[in-house]
C-alpha positions as a LaTeX table, in Angstrom:
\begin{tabular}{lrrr}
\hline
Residue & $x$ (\AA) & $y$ (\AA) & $z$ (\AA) \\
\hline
Unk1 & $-8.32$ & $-246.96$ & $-25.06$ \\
Unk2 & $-7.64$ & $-243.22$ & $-25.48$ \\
Unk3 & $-10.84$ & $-242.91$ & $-27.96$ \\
Unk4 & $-13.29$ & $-244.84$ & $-24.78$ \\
Unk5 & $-11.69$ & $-241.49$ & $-22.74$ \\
Unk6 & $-12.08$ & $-238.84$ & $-25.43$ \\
Unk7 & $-16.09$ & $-240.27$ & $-26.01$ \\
Unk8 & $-16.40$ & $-239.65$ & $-22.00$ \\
Unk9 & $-14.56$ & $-236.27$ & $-21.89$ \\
Unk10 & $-16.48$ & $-235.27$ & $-24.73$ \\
Unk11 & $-19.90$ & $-236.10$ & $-23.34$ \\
Unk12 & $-18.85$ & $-234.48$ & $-19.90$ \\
Unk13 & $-17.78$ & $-231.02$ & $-22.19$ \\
Unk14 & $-21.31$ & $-230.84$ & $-23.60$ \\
Unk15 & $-22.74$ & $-231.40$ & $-20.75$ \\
Unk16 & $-21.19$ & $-228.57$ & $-19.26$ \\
Unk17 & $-19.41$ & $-230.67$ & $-16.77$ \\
Unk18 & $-15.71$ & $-230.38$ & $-18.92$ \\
Unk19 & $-13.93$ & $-228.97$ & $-15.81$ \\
Unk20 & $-15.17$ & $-231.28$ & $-13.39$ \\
Unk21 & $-13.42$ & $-234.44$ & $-15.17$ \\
Unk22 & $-10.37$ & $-234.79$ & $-13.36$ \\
Unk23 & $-9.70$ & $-238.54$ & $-13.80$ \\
Unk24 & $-9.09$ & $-241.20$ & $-16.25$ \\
Unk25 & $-12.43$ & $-242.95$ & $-17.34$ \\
Unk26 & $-11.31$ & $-246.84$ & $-16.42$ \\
Unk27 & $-9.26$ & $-249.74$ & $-17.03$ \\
Unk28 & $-8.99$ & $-253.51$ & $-17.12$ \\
Unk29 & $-10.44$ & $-255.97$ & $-14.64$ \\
Unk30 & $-9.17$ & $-259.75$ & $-14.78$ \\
Unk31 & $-6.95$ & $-261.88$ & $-12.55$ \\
Unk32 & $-6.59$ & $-257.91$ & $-10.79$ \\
Unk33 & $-9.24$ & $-255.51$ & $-9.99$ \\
Unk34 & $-6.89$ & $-252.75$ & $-11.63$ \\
Unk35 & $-5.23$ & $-253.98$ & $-14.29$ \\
Unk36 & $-4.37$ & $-253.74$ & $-18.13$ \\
Unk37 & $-5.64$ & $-251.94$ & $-20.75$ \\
Unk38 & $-6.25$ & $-248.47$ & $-18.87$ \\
Unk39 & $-8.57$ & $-245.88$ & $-20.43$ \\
Unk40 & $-7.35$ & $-242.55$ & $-20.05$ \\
Unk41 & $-5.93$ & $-239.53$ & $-22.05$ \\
Unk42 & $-2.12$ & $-240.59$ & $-22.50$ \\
Unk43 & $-2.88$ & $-244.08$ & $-22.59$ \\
Unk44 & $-1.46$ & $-245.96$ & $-26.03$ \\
Unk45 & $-3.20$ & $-249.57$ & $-24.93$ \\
Unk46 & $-5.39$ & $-250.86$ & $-27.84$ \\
Unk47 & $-9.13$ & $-252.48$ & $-27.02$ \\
Unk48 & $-9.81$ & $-255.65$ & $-28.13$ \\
Unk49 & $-12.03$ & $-258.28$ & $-28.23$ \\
Unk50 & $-12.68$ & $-260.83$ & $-24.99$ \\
Unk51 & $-11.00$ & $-257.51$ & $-23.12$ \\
Unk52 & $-13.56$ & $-256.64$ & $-19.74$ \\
Unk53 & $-13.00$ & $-252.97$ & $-18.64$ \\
Unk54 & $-14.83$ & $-250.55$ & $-16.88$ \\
Unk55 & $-16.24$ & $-247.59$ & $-18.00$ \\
Unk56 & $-16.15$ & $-245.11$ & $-14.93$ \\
Unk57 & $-16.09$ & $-241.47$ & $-15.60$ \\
Unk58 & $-15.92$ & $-239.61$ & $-12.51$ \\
Unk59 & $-17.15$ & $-236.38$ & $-11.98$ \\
Unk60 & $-15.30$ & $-233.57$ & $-9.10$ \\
Unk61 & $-15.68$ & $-230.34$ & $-7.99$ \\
Unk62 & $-12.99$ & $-228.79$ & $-6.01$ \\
Unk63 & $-14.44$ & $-228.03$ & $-2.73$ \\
Unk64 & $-17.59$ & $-229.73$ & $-3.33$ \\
Unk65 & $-17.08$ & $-234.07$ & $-3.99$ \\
Unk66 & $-17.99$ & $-235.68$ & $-6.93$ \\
Unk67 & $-19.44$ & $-239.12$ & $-7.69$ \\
Unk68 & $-18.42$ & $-241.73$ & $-10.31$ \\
Unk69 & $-20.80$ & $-244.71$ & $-11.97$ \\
Unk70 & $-19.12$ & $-247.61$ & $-12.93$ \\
Unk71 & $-20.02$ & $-250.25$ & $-15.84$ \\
Unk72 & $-17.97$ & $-253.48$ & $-16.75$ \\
Unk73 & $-18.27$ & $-253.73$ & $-20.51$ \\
Unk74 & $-17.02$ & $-256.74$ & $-22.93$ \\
Unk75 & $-15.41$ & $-255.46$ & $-25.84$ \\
Unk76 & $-16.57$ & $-257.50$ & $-28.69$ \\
Unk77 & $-16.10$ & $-257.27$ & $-32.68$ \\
Unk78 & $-16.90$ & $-254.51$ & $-34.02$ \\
Unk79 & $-18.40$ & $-253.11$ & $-30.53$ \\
Unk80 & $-19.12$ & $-254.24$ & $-27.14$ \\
Unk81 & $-21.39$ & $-254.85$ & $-24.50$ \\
Unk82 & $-22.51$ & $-254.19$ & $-21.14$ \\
Unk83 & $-22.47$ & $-256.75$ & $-18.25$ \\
Unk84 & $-23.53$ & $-253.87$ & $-16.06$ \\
Unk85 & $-27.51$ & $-254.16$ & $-14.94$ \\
Unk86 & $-27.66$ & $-251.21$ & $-12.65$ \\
Unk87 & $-30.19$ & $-248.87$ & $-13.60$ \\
Unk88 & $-29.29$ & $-245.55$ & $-14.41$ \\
Unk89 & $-32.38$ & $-243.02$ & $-14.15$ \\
Unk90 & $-31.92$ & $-241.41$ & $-10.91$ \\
Unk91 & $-30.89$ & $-237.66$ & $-11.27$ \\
Unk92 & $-27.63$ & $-237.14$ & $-9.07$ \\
Unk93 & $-25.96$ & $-234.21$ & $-10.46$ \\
Unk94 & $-26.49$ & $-230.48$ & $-9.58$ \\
Unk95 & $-26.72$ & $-228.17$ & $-12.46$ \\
Unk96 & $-23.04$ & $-227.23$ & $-13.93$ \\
Unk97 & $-21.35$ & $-224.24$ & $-12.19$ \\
Unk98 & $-21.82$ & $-220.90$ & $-14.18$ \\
Unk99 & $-19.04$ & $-219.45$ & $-13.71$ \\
\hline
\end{tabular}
């Protein structure tokens, strides 16, 4: 679960956007809407196959808000795959801070 969180922080970095990920990036959804295995930096859950989680990196800027998009994915073999339909093509972030 830690690498799902490193692929998200890593994306957000490159982006520019490496300060404004204050949050873990998801966690399991079954029998609870919050539950088992949880993505995030110190987690030491392992993925695995029939596992549903959500993929929701969130971005936030101190004294401005932030937004978060959330997908449920399957993990499958060797991958996974996303129950999510929402599109994703509408531009919602400003450009990243300067300084």
């Amino acid at each position: 679960a830690t690498e799902v969180d490193a692929a998200c922080r890593s994306l957000a970095v490159d982006a520019g956007y490496g300060d404004w990920f204050l949050h873990s990036t998801g966690h399991g959804v079954g029998l609870r809407i919050h539950e088992d295995p949880f993505e995030s930096q110190v987690s030491t859950q392992t993925l695995v196959a029939g596992d549903v989680v959500t993929v929701e990196p969130g971005l936030y800027r101190v004294g401005f808000g932030g937004f978060r998009i959330e997908d449920l994915v399957e993990v499958e073999r060797g991958g996974c795959r996303v129950l999510t339909q929402s599109p994703k093509d509408t531009p919602c972030l400003p450009s990243p801070p300067t300084t």
